[in-house]
Backbone bond lengths (Angstrom), bond angles and torsions (degrees), N, CA, C in turn:
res aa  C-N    CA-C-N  psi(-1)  N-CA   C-N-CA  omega(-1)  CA-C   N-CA-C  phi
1 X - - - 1.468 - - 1.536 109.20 -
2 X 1.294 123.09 116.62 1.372 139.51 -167.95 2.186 98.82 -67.42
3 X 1.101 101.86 139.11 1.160 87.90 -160.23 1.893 100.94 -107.06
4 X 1.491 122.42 -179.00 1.466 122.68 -140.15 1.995 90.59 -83.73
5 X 1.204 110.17 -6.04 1.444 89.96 171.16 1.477 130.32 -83.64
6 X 1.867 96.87 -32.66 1.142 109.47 157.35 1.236 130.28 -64.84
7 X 1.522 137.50 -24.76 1.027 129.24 161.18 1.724 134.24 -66.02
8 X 1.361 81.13 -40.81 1.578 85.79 -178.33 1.815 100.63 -62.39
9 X 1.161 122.59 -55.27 1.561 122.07 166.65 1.770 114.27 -28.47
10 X 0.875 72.81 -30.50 2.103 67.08 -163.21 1.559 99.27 -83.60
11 X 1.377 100.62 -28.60 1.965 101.61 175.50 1.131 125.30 -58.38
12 X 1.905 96.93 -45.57 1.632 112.53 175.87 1.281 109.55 -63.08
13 X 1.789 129.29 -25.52 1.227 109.14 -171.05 1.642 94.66 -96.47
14 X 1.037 141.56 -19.28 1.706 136.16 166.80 1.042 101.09 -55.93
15 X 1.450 145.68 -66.86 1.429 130.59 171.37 1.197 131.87 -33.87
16 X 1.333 113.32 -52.82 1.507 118.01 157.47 1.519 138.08 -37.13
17 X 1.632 99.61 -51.72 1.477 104.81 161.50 1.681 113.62 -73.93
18 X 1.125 110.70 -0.68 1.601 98.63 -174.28 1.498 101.56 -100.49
19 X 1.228 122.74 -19.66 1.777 134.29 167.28 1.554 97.01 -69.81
20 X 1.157 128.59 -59.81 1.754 109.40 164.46 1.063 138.42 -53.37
21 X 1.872 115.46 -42.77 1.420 96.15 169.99 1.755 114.22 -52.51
22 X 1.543 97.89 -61.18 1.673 109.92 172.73 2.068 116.03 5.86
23 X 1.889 86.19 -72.59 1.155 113.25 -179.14 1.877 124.60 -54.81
24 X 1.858 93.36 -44.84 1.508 94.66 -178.87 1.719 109.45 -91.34
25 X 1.638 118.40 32.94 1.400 122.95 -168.53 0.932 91.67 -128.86
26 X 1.729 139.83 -15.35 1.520 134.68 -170.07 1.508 89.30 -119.69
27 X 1.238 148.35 -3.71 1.129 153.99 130.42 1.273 129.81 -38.41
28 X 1.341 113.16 -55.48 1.959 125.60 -167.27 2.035 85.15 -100.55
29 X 0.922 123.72 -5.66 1.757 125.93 175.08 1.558 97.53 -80.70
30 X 1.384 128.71 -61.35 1.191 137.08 -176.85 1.561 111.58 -68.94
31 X 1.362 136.80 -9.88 1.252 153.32 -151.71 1.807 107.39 -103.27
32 X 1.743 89.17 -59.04 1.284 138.37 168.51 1.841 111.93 -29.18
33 X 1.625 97.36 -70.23 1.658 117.25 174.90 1.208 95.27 -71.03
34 X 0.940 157.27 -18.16 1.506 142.72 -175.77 1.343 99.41 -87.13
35 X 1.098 120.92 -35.12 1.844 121.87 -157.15 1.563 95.44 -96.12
36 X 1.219 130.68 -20.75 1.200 150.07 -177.84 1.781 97.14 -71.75
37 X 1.252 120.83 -78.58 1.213 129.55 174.91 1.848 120.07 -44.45
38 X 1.311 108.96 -37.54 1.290 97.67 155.83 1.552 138.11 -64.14
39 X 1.311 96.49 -50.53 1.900 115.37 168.15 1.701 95.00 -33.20
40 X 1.345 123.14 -68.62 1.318 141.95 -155.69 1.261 97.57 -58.42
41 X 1.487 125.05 -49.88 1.536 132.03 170.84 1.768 120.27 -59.90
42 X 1.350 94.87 -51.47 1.549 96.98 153.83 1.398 146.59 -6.12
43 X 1.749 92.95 -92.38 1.359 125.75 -163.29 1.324 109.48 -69.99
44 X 1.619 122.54 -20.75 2.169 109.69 -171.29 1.689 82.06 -87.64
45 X 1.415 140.51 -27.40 1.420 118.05 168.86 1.634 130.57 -72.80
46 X 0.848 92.97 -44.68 1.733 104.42 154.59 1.842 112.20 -49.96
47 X 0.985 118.42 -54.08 1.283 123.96 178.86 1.479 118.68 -55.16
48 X 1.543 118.62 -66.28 1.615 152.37 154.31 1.997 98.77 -30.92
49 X 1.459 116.45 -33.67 1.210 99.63 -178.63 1.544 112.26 -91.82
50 X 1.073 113.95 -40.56 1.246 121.44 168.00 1.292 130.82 -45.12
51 X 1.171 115.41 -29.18 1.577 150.37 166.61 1.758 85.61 -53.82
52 X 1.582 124.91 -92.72 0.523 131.08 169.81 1.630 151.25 -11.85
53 X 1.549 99.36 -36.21 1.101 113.37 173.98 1.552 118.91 -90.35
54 X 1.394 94.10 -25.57 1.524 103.28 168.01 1.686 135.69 -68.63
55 X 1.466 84.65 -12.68 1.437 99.08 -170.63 1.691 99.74 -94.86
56 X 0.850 92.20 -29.35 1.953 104.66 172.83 1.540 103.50 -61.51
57 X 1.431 96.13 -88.58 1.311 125.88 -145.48 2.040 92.59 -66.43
58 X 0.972 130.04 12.60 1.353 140.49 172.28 1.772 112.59 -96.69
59 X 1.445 91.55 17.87 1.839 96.47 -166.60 1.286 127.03 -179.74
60 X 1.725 94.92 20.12 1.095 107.56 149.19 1.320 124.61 -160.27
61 X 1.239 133.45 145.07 1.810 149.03 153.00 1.826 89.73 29.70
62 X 1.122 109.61 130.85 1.617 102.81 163.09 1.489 102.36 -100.16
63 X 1.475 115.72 -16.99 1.965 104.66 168.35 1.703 101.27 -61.34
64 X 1.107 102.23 -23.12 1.846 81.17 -165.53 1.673 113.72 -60.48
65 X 0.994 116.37 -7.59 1.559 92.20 164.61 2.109 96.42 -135.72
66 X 1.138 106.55 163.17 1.470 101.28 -175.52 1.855 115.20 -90.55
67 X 1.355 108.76 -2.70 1.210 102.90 156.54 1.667 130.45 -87.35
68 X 1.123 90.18 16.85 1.907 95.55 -175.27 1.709 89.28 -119.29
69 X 1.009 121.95 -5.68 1.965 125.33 174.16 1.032 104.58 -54.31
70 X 1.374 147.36 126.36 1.088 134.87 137.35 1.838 123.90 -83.91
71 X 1.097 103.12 115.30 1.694 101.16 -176.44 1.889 102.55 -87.12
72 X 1.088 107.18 179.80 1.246 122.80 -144.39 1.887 99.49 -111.68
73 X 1.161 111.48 99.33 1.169 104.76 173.27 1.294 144.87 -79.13
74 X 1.275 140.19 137.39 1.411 150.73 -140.89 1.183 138.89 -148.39
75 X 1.104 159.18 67.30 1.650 154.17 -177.06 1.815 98.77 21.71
76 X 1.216 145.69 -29.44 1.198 159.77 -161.80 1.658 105.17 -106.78
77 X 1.495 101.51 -20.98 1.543 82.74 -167.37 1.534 99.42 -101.35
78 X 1.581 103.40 168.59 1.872 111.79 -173.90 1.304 102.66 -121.21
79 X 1.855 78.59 152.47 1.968 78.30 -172.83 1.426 96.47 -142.28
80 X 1.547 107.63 173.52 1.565 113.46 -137.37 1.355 79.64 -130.87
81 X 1.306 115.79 123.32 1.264 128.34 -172.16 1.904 108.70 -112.90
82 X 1.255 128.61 95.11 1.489 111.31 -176.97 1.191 100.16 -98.64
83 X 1.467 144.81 136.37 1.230 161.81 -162.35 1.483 122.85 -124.54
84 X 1.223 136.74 111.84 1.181 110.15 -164.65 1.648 111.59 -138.77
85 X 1.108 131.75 118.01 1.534 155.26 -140.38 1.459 113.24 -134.09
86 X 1.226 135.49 160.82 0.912 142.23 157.60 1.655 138.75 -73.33
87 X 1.601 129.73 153.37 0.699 88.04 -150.65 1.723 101.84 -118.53
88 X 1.307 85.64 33.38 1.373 121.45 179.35 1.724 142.36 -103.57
89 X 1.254 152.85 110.20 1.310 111.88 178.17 1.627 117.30 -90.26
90 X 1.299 142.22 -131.98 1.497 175.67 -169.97 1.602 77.67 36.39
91 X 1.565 116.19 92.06 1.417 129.87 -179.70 1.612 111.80 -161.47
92 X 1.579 107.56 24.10 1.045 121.82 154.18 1.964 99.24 66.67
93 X 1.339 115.47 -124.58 1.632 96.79 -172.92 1.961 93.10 -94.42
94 X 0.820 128.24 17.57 1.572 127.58 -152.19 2.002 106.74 -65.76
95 X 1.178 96.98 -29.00 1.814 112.05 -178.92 1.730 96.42 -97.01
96 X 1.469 117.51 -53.70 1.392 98.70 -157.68 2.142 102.10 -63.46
97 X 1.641 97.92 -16.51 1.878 74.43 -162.28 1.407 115.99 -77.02
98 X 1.374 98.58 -26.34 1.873 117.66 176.39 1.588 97.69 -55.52
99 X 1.392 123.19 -46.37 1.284 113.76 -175.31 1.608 122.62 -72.20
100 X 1.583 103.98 -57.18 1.611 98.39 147.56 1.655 121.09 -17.07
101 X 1.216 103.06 -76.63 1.357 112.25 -162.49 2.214 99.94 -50.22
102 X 1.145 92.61 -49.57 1.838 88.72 -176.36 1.649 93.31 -67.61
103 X 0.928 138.34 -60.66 1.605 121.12 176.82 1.567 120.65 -29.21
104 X 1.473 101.39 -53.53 1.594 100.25 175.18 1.387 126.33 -53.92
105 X 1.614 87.34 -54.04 1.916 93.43 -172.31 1.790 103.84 -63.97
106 X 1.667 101.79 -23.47 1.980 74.56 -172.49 1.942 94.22 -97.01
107 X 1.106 133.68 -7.43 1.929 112.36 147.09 1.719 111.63 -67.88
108 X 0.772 109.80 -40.78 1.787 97.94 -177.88 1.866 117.40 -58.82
109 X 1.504 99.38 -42.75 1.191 114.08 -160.56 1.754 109.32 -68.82
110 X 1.548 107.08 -28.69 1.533 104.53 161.92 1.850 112.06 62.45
111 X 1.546 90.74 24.92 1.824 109.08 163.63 1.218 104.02 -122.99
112 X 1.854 92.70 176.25 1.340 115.11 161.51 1.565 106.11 -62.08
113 X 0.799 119.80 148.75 2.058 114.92 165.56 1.646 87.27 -151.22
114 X 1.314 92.03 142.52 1.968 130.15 158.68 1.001 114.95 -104.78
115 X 1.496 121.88 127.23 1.805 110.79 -171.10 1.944 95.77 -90.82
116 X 1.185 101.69 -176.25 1.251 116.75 170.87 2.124 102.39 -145.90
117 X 0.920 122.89 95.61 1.346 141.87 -149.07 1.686 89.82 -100.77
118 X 1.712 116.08 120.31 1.096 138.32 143.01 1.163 137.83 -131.36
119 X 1.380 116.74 111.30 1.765 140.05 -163.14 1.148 105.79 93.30
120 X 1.465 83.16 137.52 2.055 105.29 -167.50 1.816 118.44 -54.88
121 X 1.498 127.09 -3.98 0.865 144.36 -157.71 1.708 102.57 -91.18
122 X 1.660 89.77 -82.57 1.674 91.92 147.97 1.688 133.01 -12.07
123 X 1.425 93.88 -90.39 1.734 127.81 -176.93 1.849 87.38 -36.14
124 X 1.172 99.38 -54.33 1.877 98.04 -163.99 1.723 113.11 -64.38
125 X 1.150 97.74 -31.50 1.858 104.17 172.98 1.468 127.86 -59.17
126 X 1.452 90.95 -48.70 1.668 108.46 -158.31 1.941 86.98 -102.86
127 X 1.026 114.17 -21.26 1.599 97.61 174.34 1.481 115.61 -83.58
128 X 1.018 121.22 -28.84 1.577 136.69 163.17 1.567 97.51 -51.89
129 X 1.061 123.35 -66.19 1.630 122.84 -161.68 1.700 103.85 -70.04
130 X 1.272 123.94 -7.11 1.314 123.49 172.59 1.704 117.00 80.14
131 X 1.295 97.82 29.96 1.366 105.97 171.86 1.695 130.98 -86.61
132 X 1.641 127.67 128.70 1.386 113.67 -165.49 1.503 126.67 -37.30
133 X 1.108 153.97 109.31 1.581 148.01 130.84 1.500 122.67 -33.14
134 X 1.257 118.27 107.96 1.017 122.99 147.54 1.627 143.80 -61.58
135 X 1.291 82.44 -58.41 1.835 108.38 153.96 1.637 111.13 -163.27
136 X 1.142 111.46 168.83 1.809 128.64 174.12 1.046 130.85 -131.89
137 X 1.219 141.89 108.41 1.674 144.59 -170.72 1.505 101.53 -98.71
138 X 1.389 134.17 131.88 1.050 122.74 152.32 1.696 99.60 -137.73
139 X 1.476 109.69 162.97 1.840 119.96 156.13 1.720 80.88 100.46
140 X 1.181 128.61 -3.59 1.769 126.73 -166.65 1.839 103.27 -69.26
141 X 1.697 110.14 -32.46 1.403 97.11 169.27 1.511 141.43 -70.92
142 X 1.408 99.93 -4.57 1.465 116.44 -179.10 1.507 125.44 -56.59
143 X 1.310 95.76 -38.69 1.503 129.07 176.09 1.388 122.12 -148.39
144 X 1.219 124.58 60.11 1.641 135.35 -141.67 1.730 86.26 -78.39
145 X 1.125 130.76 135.88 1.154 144.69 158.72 1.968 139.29 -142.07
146 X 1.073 86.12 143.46 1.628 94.63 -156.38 1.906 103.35 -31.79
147 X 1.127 123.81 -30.54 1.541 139.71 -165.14 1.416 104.64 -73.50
148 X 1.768 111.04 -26.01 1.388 114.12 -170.33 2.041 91.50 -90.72
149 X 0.999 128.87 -37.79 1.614 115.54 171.46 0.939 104.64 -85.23
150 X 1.831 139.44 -7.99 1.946 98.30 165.68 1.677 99.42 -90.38
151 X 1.486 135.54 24.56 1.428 105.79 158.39 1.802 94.92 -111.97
152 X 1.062 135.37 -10.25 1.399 103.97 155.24 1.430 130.13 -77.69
153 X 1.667 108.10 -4.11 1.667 95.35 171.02 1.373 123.82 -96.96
154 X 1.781 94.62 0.49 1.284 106.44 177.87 1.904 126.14 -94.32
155 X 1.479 85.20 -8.23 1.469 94.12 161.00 1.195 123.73 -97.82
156 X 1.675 112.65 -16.38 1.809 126.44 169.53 1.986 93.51 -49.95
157 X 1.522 77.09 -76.15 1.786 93.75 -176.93 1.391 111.66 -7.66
158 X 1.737 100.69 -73.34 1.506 116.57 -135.85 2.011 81.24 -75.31
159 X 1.206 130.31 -44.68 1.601 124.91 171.94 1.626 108.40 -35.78
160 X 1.329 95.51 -43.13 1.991 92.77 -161.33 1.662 92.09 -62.26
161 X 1.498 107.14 -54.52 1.429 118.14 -141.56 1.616 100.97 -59.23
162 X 1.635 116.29 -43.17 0.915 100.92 -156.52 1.743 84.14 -108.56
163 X 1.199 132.05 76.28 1.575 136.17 131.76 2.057 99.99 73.04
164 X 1.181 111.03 -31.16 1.121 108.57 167.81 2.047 120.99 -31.99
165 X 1.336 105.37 -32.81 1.360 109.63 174.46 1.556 115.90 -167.98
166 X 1.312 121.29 136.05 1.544 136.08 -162.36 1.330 112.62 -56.43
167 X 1.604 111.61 -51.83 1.326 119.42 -168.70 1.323 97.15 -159.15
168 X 1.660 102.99 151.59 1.639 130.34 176.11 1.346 116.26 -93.02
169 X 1.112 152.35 103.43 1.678 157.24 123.53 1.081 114.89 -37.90
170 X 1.391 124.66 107.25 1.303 133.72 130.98 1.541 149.61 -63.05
171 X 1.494 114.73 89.10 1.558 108.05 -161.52 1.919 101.56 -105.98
172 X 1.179 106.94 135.08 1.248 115.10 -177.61 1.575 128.30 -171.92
173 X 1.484 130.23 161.58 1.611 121.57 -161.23 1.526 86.44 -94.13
174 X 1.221 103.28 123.71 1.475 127.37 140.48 1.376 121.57 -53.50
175 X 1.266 143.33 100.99 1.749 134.71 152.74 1.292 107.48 -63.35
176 X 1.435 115.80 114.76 1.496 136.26 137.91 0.852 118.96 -69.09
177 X 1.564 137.56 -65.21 1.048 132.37 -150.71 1.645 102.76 -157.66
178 X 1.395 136.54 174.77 1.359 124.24 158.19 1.412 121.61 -63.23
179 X 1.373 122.37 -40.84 1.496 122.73 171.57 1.675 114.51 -81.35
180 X 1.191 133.64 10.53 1.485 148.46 174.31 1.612 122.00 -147.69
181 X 1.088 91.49 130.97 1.350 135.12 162.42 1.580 148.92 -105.08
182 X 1.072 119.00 74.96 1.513 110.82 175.61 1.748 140.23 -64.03
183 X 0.845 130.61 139.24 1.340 111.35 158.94 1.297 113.71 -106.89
184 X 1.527 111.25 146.71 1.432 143.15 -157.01 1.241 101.25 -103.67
185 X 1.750 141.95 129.02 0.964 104.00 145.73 1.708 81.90 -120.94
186 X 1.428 137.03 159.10 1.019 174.16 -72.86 1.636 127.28 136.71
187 X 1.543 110.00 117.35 1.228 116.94 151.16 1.392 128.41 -60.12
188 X 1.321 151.21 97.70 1.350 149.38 174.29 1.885 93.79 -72.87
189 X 1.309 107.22 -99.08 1.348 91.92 -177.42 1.983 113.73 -126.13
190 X 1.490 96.77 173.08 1.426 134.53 17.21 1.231 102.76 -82.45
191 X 1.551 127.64 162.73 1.467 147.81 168.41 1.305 102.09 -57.10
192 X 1.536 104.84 109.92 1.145 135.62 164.11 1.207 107.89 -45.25
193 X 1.371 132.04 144.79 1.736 138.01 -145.93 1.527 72.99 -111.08
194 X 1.352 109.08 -89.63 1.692 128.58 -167.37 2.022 95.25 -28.29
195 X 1.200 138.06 -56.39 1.031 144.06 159.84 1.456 109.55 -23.11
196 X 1.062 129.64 -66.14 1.501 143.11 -122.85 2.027 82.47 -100.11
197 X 1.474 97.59 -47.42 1.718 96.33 -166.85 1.749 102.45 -88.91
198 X 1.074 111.35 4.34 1.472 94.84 157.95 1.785 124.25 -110.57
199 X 1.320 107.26 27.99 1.199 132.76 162.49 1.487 114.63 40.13
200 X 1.203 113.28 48.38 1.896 112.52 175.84 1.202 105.83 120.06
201 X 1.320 123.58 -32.30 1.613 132.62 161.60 1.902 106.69 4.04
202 X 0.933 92.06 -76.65 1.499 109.93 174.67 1.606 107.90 -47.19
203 X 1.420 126.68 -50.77 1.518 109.54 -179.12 1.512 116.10 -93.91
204 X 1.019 103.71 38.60 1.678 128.28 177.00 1.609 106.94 60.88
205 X 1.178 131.88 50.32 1.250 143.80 141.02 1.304 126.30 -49.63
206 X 1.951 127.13 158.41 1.219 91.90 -167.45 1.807 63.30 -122.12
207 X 1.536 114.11 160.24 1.287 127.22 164.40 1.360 131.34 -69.25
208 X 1.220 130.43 131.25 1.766 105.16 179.34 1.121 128.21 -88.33
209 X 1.553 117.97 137.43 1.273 138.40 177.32 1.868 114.23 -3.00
210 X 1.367 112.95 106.63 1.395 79.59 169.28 1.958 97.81 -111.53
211 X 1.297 104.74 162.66 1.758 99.99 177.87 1.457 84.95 -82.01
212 X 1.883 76.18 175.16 1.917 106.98 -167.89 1.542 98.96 -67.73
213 X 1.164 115.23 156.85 1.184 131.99 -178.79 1.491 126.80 69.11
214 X 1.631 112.71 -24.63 1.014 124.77 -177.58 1.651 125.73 -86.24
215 X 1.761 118.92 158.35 1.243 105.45 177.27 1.381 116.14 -118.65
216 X 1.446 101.66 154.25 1.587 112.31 -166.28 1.448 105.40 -67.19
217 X 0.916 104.69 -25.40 2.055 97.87 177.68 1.675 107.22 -89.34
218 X 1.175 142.71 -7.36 0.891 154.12 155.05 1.523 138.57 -53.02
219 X 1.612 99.47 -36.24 1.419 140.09 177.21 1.787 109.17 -25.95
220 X 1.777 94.29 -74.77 1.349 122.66 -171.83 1.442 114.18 -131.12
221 X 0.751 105.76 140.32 1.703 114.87 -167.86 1.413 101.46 -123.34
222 X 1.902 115.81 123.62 1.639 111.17 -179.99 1.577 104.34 -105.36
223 X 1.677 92.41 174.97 1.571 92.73 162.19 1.725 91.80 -117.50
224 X 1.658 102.27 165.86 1.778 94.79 -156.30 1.195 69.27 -131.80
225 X 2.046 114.81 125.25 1.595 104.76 153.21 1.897 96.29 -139.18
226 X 1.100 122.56 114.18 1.734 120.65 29.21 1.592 105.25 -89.38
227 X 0.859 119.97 -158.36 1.836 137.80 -154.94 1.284 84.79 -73.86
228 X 1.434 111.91 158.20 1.587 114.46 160.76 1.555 112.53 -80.28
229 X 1.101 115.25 3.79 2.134 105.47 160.89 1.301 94.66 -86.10
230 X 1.182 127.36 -24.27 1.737 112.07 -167.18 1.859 92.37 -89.11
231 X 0.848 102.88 -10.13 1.643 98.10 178.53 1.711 111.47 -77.79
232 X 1.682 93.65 -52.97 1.503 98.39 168.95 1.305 119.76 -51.20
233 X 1.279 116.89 -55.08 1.589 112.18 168.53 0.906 134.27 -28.56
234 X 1.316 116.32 -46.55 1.635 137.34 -169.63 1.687 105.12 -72.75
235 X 1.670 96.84 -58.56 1.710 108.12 -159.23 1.516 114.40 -84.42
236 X 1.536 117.31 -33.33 1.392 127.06 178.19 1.671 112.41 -70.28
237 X 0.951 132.91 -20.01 1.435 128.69 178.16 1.697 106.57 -95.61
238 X 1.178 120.71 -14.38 1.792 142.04 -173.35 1.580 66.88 -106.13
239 X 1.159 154.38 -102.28 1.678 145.28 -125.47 1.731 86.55 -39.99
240 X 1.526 106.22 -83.23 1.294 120.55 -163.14 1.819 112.29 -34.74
241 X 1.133 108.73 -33.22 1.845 111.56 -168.20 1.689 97.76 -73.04
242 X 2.013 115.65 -29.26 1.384 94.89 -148.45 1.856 91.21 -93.30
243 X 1.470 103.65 -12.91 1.380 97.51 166.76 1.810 127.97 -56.67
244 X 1.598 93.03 -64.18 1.560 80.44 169.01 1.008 122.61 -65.20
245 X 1.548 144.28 -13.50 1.578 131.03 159.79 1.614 118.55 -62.52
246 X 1.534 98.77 -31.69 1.585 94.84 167.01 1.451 118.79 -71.69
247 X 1.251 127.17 -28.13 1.513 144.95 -172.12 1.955 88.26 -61.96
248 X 1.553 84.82 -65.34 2.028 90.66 -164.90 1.516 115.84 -54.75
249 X 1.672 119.91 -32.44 1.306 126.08 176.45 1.803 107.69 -87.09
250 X 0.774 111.59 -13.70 1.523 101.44 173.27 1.849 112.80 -80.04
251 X 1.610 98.72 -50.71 1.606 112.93 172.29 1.756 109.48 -41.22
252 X 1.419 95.30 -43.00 1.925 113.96 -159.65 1.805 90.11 -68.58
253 X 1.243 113.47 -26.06 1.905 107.58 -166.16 1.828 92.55 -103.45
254 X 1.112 101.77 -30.50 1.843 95.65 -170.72 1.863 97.45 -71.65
255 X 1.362 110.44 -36.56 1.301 102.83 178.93 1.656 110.96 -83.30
256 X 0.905 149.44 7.48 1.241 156.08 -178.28 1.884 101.61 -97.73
257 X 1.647 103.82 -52.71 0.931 107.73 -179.89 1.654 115.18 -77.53
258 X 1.403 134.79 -36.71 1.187 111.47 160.81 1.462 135.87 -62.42
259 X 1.278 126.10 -16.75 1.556 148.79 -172.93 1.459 91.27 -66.19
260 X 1.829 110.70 -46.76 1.481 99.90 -164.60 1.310 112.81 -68.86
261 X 1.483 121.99 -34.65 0.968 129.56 -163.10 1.762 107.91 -85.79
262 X 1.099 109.66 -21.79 1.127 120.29 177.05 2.002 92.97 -61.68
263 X 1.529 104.04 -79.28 1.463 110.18 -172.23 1.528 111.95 -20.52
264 X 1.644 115.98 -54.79 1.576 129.89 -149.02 1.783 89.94 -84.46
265 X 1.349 112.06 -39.92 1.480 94.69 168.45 1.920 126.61 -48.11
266 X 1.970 96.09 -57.83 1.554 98.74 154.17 1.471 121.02 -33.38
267 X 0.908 124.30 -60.39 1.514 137.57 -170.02 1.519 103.24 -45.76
268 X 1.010 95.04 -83.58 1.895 110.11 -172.81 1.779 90.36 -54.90
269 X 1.093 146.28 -37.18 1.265 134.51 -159.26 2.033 104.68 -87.46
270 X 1.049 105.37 -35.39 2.055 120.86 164.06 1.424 100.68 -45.79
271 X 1.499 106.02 -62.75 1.613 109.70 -162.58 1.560 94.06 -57.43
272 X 1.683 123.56 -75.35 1.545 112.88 -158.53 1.804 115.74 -56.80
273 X 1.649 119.08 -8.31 1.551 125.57 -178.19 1.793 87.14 -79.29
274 X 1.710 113.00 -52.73 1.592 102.09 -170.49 1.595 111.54 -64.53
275 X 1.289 130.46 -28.94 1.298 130.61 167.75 1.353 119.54 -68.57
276 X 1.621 133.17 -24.20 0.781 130.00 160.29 1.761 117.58 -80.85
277 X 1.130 118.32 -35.68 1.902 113.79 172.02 2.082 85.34 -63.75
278 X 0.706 141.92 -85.43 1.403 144.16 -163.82 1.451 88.46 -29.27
279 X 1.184 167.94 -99.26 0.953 146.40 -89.32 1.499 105.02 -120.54
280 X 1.765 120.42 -12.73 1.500 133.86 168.81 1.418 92.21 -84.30
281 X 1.431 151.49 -29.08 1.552 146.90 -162.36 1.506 91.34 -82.30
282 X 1.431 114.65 -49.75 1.994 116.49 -164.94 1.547 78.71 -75.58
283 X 1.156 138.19 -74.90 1.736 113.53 -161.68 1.701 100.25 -48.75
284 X 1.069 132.70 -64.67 1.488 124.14 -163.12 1.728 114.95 -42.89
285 X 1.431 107.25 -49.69 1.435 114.70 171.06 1.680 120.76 -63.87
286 X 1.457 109.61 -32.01 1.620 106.23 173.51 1.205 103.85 -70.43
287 X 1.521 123.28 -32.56 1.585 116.88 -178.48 1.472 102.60 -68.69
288 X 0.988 143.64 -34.96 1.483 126.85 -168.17 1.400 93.49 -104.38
289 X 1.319 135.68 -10.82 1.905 114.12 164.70 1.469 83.20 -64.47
290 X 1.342 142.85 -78.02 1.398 146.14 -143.45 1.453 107.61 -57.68
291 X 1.317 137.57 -43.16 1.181 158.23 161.22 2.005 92.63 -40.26
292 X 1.174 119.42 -53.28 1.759 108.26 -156.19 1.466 61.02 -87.14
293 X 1.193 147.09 -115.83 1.679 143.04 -152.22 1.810 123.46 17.61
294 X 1.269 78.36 -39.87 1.890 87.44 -154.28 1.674 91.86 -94.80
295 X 1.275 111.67 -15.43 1.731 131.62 -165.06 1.524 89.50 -93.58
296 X 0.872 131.56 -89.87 1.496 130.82 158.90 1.348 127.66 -1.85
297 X 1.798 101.98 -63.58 1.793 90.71 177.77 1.657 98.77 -78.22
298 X 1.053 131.54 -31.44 1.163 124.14 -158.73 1.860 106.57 -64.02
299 X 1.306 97.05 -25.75 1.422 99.82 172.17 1.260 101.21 -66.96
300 X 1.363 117.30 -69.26 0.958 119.75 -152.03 1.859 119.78 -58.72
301 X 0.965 90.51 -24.79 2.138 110.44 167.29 1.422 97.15 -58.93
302 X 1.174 136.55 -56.82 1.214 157.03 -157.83 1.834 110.78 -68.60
303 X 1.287 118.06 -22.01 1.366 136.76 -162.40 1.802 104.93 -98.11
């Protein structure tokens, strides 16, 4: 039986950790709304482009640019896995499922795969296990900025373009909600056709009405100046950058938001361990007031 000095010690240090979680839960809350407000800023451009691409890419050649190619996949072919994690832990399952999830897809997938590793969490798993690197970003959530996803889509790119690898995967946590989390995994490229012509579909857009019988590419008819390859040029390498910035700011709020919830779980779980040492310390101490009691009269019978 642990005795009342030791207990009371172990309370003072449960309290202690429960003033930190406290602290790092009103922290990742304030962290949280910030990362929240970007997403929100985000997503009607992300959305608006997609729009865009649909209205294009519904009318012309999908060879005309080589990110709309789809090559032909094969036991032979390699694939480009970008992964993206935190670079942090005490986030409850928020690192292990993203990692799960890239474990699965590269046993299922039954290729070569090259990772592309963002946040030290990640990078530290899959580099330990001796798996290829392509490249690694870490410290990018500190100050996450749009400059830090156009050079990872520009190293996706420059892999696809030049044959080095077939296709890009994107695996990463989705924020739903503060108590949810998804993981994503995602085709980046090549740009999914079926993707591209349902114009935002994917970032929860709603499509417009087409009447019965009629077809949605049919609707409106443009004139394109410059050419629609010079359009692709322009918009398909900007598509790919605003995805992984959406990928990195969604991860940046889902991990903010599980951390919190992680903390407040700590929290509430300190208090019922300190209510429970409090209430084994008052039995331990009534046993030894009662213990000198019975010691006492027994002397005193004894006299």
């Amino acid at each position: 039986m642990p005795s009342l000095i030791d207990l009371r010690r172990r309370i003072r240090a449960v309290k202690n950790t429960q003033q930190i979680t406290k602290a790092m839960k009103m922290v990742a809350a304030s962290k949280l709304r910030r990362s929240q407000e970007r997403i929100m800023n985000a997503r009607p451009y992300a959305v608006q482009m997609q729009r865009v691409l649909s209205s294009v890419a519904s009318r012309v050649d999908p060879a005309i640019h080589p990110l709309l190619t789809t090559r032909e996949i094969g036991p032979d072919s390699k694939t480009l896995v970008v992964l993206v994690s935190g670079d942090k832990g005490l986030a409850g399952s928020f690192n292990t499922n993203v990692i799960k999830a890239g474990g699965a897809f590269i046993v299922e997938s039954r290729q070569k795969v090259t990772l592309g590793l963002v946040g030290r969490k990640g990078r530290d798993f899959f580099s330990r296990r001796g798996f290829p690197v392509l490249f690694e970003r870490t410290g990018l959530f500190q100050k996450l900025r749009f400059e830090d996803a156009r050079e990872i889509a520009k190293a996706a790119t420059d892999a696809f373009l030049s044959g080095e690898v077939d296709r890009v995967v994107l695996i990463y946590n989705e924020f739903r909600s503060v108590m949810s989390q998804r993981v994503v995994v995602d085709q980046l490229l090549p740009i999914a056709r079926g993707d591209v012509d349902r114009g935002g579909e994917g970032a929860g857009a709603s499509a417009a009405p087409v009447p019965p019988g009629g077809d949605a590419r049919s609707q409106i008819d443009y004139l394109y100046e410059p050419s629609a390859q010079e359009i692709f040029n322009q918009l398909l390498p900007r598509y790919v950058e605003v995805q992984v910035y959406r990928a990195l700011l969604e991860s940046n709020a889902a991990f903010f938001a599980a951390q919190m919830t992680a903390m407040d779980t700590a929290t509430k779980n300190s208090a019922d361990m300190i209510a429970s040492l409090t209430l084994y310390m008052n039995k331990v101490r009534q046993a030894a007031i009662t213990r000198e009691i019975i010691e006492v009269v027994s002397g005193a019978e004894a006299l």
